[in-house]
MIDOSE-1310 file (N, C-alpha, C; in nm, 2 decimals, decimal comma, always signed):
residues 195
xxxx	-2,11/-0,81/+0,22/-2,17/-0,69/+0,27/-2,25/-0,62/+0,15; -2,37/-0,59/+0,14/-2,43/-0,52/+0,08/-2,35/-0,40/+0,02; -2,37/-0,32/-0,11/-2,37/-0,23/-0,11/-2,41/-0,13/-0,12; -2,57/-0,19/-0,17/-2,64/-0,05/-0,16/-2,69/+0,03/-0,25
xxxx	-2,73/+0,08/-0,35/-2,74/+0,15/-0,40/-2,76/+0,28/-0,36; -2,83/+0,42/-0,43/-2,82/+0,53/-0,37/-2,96/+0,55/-0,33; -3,05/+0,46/-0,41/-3,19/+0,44/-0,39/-3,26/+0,43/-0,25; -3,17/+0,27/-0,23/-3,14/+0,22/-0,09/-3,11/+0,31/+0,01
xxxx	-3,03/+0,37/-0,02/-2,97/+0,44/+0,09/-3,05/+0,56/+0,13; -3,13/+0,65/+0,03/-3,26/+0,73/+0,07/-3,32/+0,72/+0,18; -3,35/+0,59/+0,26/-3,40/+0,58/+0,42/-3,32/+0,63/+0,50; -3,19/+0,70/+0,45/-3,09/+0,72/+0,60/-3,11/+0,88/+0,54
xxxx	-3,18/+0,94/+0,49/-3,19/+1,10/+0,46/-3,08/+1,14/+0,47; -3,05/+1,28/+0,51/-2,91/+1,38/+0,48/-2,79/+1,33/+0,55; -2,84/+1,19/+0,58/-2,68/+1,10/+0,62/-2,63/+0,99/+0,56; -2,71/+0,99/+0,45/-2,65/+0,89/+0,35/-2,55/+0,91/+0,34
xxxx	-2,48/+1,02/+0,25/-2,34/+1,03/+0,23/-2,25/+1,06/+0,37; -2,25/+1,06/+0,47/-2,20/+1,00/+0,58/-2,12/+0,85/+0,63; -2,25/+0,81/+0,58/-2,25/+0,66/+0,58/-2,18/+0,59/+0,48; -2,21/+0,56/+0,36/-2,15/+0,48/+0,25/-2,12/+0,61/+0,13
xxxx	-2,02/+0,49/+0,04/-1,99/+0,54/-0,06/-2,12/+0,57/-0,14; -2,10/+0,65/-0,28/-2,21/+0,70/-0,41/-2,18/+0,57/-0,49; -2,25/+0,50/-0,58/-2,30/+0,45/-0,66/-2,13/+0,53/-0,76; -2,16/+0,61/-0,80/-2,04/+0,69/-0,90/-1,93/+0,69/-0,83
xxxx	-1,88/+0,67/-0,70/-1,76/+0,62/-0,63/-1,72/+0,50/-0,65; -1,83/+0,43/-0,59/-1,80/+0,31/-0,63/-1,70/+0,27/-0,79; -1,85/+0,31/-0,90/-1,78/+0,27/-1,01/-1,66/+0,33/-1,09; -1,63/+0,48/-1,03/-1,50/+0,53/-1,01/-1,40/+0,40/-0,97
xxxx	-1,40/+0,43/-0,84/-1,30/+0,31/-0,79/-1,25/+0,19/-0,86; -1,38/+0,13/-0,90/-1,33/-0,01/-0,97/-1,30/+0,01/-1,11; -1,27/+0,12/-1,14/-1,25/+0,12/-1,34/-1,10/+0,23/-1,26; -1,06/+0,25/-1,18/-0,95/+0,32/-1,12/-0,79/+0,25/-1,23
xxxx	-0,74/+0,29/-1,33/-0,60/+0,20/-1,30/-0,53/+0,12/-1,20; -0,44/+0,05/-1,18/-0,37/-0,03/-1,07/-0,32/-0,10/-1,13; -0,16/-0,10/-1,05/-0,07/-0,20/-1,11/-0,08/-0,27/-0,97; -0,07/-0,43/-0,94/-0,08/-0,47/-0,80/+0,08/-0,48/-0,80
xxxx	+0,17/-0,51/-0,85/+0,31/-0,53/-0,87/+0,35/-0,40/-0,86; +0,33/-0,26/-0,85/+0,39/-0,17/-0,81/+0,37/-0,07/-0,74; +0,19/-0,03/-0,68/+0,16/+0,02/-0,62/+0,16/+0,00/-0,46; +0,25/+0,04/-0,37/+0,30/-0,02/-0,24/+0,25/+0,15/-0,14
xxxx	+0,25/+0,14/-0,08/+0,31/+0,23/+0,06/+0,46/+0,21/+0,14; +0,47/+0,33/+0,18/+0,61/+0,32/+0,22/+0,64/+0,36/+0,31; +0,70/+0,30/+0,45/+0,74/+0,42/+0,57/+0,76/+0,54/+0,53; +0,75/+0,66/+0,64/+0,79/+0,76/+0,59/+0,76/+0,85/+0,70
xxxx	+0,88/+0,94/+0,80/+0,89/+0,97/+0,93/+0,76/+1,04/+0,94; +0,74/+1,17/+0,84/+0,65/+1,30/+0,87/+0,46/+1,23/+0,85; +0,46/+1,15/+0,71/+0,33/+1,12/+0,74/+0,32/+0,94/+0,73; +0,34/+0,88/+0,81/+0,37/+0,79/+0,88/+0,36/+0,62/+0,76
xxxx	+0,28/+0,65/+0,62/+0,31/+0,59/+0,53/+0,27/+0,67/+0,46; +0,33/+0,63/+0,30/+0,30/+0,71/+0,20/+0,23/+0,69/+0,08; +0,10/+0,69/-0,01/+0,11/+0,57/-0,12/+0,27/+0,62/-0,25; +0,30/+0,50/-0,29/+0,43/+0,54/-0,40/+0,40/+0,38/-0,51
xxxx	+0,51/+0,49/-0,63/+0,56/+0,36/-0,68/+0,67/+0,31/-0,70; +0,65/+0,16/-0,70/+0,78/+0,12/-0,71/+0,90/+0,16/-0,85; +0,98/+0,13/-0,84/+1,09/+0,27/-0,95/+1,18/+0,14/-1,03; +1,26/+0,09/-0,85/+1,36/-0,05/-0,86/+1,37/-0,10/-0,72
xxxx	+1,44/-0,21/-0,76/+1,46/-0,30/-0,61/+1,58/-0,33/-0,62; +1,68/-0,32/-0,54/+1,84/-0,37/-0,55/+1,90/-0,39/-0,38; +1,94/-0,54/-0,38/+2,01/-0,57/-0,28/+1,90/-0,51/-0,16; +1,75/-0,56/-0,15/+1,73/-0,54/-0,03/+1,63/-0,39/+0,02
xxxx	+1,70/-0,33/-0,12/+1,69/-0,16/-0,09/+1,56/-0,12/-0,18; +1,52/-0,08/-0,22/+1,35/-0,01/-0,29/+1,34/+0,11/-0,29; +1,33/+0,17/-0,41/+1,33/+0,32/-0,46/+1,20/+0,31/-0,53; +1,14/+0,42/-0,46/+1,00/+0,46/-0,50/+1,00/+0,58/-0,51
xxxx	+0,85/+0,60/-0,59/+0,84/+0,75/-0,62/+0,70/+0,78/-0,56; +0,73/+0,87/-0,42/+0,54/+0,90/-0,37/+0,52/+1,02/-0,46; +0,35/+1,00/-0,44/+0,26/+1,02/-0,48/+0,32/+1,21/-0,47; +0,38/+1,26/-0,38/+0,41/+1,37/-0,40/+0,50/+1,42/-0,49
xxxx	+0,55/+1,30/-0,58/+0,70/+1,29/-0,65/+0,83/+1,26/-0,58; +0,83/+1,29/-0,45/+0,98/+1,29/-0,38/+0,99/+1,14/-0,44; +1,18/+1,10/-0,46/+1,19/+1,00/-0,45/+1,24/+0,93/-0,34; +1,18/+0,85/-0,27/+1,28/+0,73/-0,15/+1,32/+0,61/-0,19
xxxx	+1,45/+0,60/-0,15/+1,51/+0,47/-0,10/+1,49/+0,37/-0,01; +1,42/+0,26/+0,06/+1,34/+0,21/+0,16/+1,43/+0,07/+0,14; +1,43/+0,01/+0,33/+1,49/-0,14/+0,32/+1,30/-0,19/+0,29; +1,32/-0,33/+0,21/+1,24/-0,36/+0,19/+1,14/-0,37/+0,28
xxxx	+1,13/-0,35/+0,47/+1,11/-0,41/+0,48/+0,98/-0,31/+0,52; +1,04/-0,18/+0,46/+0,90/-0,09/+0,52/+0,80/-0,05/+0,37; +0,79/-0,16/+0,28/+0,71/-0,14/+0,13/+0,58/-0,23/+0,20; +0,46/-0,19/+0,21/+0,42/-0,23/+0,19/+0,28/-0,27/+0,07
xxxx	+0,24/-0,42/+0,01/+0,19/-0,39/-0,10/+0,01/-0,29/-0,05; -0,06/-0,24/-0,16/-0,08/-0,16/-0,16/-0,31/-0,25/-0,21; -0,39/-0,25/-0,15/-0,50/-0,22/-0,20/-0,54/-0,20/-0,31; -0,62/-0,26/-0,42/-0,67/-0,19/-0,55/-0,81/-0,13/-0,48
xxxx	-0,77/+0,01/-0,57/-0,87/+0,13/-0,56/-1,02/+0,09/-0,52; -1,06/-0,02/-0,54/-1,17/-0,08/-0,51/-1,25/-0,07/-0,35; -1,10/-0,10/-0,31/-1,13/-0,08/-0,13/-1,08/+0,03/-0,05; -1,08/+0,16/-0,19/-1,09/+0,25/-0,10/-1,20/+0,30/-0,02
xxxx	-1,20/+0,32/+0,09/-1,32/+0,38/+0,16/-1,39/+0,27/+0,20; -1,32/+0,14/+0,21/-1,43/+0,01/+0,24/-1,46/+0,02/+0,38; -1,62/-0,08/+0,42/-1,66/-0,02/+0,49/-1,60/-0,12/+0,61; -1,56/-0,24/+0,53/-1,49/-0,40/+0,69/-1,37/-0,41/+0,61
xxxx	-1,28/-0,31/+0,68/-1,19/-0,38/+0,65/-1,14/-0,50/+0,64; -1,19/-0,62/+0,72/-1,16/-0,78/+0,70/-1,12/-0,77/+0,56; -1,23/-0,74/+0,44/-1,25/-0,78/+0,32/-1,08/-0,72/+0,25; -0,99/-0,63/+0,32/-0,93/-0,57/+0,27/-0,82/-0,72/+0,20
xxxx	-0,77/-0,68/+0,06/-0,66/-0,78/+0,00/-0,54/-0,77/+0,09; -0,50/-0,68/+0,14/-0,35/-0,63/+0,19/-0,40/-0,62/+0,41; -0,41/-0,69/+0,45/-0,50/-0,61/+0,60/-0,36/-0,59/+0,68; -0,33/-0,47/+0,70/-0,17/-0,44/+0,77/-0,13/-0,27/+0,78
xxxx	-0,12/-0,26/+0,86/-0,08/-0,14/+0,96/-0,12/+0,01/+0,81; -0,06/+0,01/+0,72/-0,05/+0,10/+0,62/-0,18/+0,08/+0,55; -0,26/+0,01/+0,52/-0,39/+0,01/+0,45/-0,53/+0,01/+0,57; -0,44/-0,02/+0,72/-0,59/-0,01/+0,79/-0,58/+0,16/+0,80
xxxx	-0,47/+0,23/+0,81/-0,44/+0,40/+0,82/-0,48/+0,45/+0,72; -0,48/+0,39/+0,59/-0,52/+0,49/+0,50/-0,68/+0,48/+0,50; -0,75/+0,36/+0,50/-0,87/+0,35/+0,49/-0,93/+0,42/+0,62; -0,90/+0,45/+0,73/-0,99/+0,51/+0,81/-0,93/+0,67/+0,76
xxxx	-0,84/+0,69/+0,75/-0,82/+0,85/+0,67/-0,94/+0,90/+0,55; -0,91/+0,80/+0,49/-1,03/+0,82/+0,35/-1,17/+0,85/+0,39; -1,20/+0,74/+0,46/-1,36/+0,75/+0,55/-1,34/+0,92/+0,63; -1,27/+0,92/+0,72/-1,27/+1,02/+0,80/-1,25/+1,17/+0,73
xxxx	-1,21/+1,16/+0,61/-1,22/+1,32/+0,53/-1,33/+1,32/+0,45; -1,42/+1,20/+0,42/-1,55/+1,18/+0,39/-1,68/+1,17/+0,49; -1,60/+1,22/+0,59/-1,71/+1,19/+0,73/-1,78/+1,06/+0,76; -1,72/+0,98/+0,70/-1,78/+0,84/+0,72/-1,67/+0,78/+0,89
xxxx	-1,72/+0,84/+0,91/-1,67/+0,80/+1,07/-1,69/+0,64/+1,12; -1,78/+0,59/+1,08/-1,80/+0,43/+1,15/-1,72/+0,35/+1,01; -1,66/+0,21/+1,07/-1,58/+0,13/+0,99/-1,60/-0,01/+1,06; -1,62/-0,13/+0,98/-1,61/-0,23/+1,08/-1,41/-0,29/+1,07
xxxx	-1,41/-0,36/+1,09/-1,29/-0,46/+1,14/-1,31/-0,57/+1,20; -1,39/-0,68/+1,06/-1,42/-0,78/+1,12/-1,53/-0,80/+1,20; -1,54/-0,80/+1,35/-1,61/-0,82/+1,47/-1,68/-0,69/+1,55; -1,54/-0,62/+1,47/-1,54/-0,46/+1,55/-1,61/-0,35/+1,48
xxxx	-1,64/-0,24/+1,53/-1,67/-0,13/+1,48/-1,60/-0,02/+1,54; -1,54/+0,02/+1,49/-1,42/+0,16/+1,50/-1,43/+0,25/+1,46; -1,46/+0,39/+1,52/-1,50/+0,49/+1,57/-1,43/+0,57/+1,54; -1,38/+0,74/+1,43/-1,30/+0,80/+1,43/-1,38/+0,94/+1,49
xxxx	-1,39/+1,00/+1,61/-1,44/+1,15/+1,63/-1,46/+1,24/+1,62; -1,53/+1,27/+1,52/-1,53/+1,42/+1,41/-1,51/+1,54/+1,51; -1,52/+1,52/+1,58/-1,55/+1,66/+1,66/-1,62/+1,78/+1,59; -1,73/+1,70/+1,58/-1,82/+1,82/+1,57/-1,98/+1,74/+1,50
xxxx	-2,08/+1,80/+1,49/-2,21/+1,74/+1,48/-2,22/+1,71/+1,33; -2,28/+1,54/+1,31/-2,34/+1,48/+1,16/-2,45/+1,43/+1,17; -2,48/+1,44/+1,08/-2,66/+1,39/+1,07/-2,68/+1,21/+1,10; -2,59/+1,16/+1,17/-2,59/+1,05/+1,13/-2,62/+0,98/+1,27
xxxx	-2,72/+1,03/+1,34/-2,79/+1,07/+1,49/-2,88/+1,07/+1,47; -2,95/+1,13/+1,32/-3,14/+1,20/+1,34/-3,24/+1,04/+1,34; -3,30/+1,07/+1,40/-3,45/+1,00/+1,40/-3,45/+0,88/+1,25; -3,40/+0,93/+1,17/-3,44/+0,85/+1,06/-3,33/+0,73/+1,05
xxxx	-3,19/+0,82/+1,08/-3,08/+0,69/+1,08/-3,17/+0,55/+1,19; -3,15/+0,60/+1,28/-3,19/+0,54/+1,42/-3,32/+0,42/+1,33; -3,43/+0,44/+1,28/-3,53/+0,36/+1,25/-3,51/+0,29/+1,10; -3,39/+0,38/+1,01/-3,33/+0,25/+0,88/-3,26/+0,18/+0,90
xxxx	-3,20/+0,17/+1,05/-3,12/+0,06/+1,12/-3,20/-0,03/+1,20; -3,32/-0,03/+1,22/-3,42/-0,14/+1,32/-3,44/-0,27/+1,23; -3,35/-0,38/+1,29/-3,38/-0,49/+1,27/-3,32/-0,53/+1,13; -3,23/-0,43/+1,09/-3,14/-0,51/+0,99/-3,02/-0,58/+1,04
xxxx	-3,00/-0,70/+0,96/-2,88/-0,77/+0,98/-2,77/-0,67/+1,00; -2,62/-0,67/+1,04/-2,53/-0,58/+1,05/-2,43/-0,58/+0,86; -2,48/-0,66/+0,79/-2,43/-0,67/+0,67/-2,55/-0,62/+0,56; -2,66/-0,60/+0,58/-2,75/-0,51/+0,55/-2,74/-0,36/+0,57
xxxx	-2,65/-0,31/+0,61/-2,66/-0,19/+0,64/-2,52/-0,12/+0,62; -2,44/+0,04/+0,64/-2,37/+0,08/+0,65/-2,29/+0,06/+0,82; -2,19/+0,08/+0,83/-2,11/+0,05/+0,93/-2,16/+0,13/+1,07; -2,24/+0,14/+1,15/-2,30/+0,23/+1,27/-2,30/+0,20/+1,41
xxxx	-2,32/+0,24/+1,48/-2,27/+0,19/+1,61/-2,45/+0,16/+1,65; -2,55/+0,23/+1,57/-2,68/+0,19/+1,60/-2,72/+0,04/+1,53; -2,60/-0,02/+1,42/-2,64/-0,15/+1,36/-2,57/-0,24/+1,47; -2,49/-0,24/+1,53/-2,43/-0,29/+1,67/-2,52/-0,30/+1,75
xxxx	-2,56/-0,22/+1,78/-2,70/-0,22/+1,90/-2,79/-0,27/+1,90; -2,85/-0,22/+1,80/-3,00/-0,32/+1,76/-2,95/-0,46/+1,69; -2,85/-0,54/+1,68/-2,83/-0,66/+1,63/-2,78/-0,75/+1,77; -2,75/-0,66/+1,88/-2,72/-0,69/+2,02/-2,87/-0,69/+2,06
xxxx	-2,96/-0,61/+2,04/-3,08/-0,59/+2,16/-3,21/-0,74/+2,05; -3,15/-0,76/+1,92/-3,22/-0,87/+1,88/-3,19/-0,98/+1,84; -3,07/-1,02/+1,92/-3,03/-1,13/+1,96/-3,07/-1,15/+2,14; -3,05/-1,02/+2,21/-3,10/-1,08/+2,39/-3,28/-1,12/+2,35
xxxx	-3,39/-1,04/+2,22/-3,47/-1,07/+2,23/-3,48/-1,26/+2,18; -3,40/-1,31/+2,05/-3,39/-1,41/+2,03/-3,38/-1,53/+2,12; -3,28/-1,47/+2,24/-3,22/-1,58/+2,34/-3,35/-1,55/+2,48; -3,43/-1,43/+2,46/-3,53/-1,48/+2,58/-3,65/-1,57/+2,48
xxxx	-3,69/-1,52/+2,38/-3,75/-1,62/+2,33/-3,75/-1,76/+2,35; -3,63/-1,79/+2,30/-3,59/-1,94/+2,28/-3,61/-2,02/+2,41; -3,53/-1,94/+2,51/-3,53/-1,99/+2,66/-3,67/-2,02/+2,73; -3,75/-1,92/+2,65/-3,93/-1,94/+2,73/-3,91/-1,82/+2,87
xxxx	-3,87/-1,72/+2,85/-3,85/-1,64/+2,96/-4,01/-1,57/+3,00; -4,00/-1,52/+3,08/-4,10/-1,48/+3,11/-4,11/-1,31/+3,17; -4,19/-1,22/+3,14/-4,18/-1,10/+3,16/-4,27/-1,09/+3,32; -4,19/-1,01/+3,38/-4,26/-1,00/+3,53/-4,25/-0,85/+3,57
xxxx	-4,31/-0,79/+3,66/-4,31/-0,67/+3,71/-4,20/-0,66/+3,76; -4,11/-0,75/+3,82/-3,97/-0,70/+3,82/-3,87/-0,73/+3,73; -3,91/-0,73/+3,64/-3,83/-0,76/+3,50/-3,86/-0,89/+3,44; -3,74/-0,96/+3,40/-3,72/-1,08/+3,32/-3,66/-1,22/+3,41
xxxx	-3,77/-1,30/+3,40/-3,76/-1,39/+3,53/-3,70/-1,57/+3,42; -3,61/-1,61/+3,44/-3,57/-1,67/+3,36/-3,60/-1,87/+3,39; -3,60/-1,91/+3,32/-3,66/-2,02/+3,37/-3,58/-2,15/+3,46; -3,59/-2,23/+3,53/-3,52/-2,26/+3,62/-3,39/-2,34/+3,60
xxxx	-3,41/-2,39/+3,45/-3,29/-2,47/+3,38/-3,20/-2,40/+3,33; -3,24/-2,22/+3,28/-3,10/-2,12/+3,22/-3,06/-2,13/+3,37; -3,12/-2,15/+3,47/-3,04/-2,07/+3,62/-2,93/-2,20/+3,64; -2,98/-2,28/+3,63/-2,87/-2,46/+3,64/-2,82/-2,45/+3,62
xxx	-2,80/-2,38/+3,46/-2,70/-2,43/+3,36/-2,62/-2,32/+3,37; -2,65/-2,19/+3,39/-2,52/-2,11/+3,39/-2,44/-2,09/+3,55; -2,47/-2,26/+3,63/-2,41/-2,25/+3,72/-2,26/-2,33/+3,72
């Protein structure tokens, strides 16, 4: 997946930062500390995982320290390991190191307090609803998404679309379809064959 520069991303106007991370996030992120051996998430009733660190491990049991300081006791079996800072705010999660219930929650949290509302998932695009209006609608988003690949671009429900509406253009091409006043008249072998 591309990532973009800030340059690049100038064609999507006052919805850039909507869309993708800054150039200085980025390289924030990846110069971030991380231990991969101790930085985990951890069940936890009130906010449903927590980031922590590991403290000790005995008999099964795991004592961590979250990020708010409290310390917990956890059976192993609600630790889980933990993302380097890199993928915070990523935009597919596929790419994630760790892909599991506690890193798909934090990463659409991070996006979503950054207003980056669109995320893929692989195949998918997943949708968090700001409730309330982002520039990530205007005229210009709409036309720096025409005809880019879906890995060329930020995560949007308009790079979904137009990669849908130019693939049905690809598959009338190929087939030799033909345009008619009552639409799209297809040729007699697609009719055979999708029988």
């Amino acid at each position: 997946m591309s990532t973009g520069s800030d340059a690049e991303m100038a064609i999507f106007g006052e919805a850039a930062p909507y869309l993708r991370k800054s150039e200085k996030e980025r390289i924030e992120a990846q110069n971030k500390p991380f231990d991969a051996k101790t930085s985990v998430f951890v069940a936890e009733p009130k906010e449903s995982y927590v980031k922590s660190v590991i403290q000790s491990k005995d008999g099964g049991k795991v004592t961590v320290k979250t990020e708010s300081g409290a310390t917990l006791t956890v059976k192993e079996d609600q630790v889980f390991p933990m993302n380097p800072p890199k993928y915070d705010k990523i935009e597919d999660m596929a790419m994630m190191t760790h892909l599991h219930e506690p890193g798909v929650l934090y990463n659409l949290k991070e996006r979503y307090a950054a207003w980056m509302i669109y995320t893929y998932s692989g195949l998918f695009c997943v949708t968090v609803n700001p409730y309330k209006w982002l520039p990530v609608y205007n005229p210009e988003v709409v036309a720096a998404y025409r005809g880019k690949k879906r890995q060329e671009a930020p995560p949007h429900i308009f790079s979904i679309s137009d990669n849908a509406y130019q693939f049905m253009l690809t598959v009338i091409s190929t087939l030799g379809c033909e345009r008619g006043h009552s639409g799209i008249h297809w040729p007699a072998q697609a009719n055979r064959a999708s029988k």
